[in-house]
N, C-alpha and C positions, 0 to 999 in steps of 0.2 A: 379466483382470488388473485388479487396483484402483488407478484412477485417481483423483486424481496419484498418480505415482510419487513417491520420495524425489528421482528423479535429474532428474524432470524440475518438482519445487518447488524445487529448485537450480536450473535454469536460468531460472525465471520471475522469481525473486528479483533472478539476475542480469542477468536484460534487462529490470528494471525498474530496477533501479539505476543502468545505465547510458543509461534515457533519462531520466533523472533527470539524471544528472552532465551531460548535453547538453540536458539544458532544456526537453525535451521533456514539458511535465506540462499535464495539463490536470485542474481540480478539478471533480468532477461536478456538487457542491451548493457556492457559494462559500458564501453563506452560514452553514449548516452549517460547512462545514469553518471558517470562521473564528471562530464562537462555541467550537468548540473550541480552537485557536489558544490563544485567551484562558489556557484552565484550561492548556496544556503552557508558556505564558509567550513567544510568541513571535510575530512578526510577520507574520501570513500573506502580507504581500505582498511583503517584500523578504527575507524569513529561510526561510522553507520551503525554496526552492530550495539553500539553503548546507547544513543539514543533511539533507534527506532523503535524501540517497542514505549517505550516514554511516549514519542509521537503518536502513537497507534491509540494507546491508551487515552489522549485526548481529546482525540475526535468520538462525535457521537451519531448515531443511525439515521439520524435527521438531516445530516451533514453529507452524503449521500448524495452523487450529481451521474452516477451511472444511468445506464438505459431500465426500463423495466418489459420483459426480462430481464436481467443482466445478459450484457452482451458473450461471444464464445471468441475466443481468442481464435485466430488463422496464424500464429508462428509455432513453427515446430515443434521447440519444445513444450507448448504448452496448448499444441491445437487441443480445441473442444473444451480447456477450463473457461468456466465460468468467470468474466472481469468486475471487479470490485472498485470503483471510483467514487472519492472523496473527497470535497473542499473541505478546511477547516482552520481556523487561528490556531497557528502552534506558539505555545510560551516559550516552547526549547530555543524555537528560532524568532520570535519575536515579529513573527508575518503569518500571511494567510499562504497558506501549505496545499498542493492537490499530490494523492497519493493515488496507485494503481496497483493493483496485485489482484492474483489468481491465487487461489488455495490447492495442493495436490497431495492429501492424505496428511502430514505434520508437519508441511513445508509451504514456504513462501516465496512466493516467484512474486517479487517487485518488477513490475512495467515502469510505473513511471513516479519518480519523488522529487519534485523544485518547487519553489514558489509560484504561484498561481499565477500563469498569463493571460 
């Protein structure tokens, strides 16, 4: 069977959204992720958490541009997760959005969140 499933990049989406919406994030490269920040217009330290899960919630399992298997992370703190990669039009930001994260028990480790290069 080729993994992910359809049914089961529906459910990663969803239990990343929902440790989003409980605040459960943690940003792999802050750095990084906030020189992105910048170019989507938004405040990585007190605005990320309002919209992200908004964004999560509109991408869909088809939207999906990871490896199959899903690829295994090699940075420390999140050697051996499982990587979740997603192209998708976000309305929040009004562009096409590519998202990265790893799932680890009701937490979300973001890799990578900017506009699509």
């Amino acid at each position: 069977m080729k993994r992910p499933s359809p049914k089961e990049l529906f459910n990663k989406l969803r239990e990343a959204k929902n440790a989003a919406a409980n605040g459960n994030v943690a940003l792999l490269n802050q750095s990084v992720l906030a020189i992105d920040a910048i170019d989507l217009d938004y405040v990585i330290d007190n605005e990320l958490l309002k919209f992200l899960p908004e964004c999560l919630a509109e991408i869909k399992p088809a939207e999906y541009v990871g490896l199959y298997p899903p690829q295994r992370s090699y940075e420390t703190e999140i050697k051996g997760l499982e990587l979740f990669a997603y192209r998708a039009h976000s309305d929040t930001f009004n562009c096409e959005i590519y998202i990265k994260f790893a799932l680890a028990e009701d937490f979300l480790w973001l890799v990578s969140f900017h506009k699509n290069r």
